[in-house]
N, C-alpha and C positions, 0 to 999 in steps of 0.2 A: 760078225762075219769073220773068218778066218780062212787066210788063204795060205797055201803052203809057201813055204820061203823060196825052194828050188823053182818055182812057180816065177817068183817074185826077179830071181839071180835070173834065169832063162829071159822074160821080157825086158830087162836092162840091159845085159849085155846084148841081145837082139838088135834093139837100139838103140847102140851108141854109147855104151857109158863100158869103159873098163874098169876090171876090177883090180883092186892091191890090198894084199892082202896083211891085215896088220897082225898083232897079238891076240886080240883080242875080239875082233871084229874085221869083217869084211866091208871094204869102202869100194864105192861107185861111181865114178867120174864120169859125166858128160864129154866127149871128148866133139867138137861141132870143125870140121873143115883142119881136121890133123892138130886143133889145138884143146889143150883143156882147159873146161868151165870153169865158174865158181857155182854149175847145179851140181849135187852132190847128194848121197844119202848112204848109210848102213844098214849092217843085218850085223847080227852075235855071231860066233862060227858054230855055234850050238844051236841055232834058231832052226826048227823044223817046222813051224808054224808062226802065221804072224796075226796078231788077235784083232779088233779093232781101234785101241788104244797105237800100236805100233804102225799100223799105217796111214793112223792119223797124224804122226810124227814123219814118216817117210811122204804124205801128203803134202803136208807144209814144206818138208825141204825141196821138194821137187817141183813148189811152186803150183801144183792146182789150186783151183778155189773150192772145189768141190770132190767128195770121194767117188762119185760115179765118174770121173774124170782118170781119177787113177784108177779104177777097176777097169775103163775101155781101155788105158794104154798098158798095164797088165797082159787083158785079155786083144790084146794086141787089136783090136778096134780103131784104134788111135795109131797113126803113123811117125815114124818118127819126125818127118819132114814137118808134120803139123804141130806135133811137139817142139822143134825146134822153133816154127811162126807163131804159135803161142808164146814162149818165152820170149822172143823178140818184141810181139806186140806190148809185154807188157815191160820192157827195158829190162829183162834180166842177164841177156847177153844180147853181142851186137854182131 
């Protein structure tokens, strides 16, 4: 599966994650109630595509168990609110 990156940058910063931008990579902060997480993931700043190796990477940091998990909050399925009661439920943030 391959989904586009501006795909990818659109449903984070959607919900809740700012971005900062380094050298070499763009990073993605959860930001929950004006403070910032320790959920976090990256893109390359050349990444036009992300294949299924990379968002299996962006999977794990983001804390799904499963990649149909992150393709519904992608494709915006998933809320952020639910996103956020997901990570709570499992102690990722409090």
């Amino acid at each position: 599966m391959i989904i586009k990156a501006r795909k990818i940058d659109s449903a984070l910063t959607g919900k809740g994650f700012i971005k900062e931008e380094g050298k070499k990579h763009v990073y993605y902060i959860l930001v929950v109630g004006g403070e910032k997480t320790l959920i976090r993931t990256k893109l390359s700043h050349g990444s036009k595509d992300c294949n299924d190796y990379l968002l299996s990477k962006i999977r794990n940091q983001l804390k799904f168990d499963k990649k149909k998990e992150l393709i519904d909050f992608i494709d915006c399925t998933k809320t952020l609110e639910e996103y956020v009661s997901m990570l709570k439920d499992k102690s990722e943030i409090y």
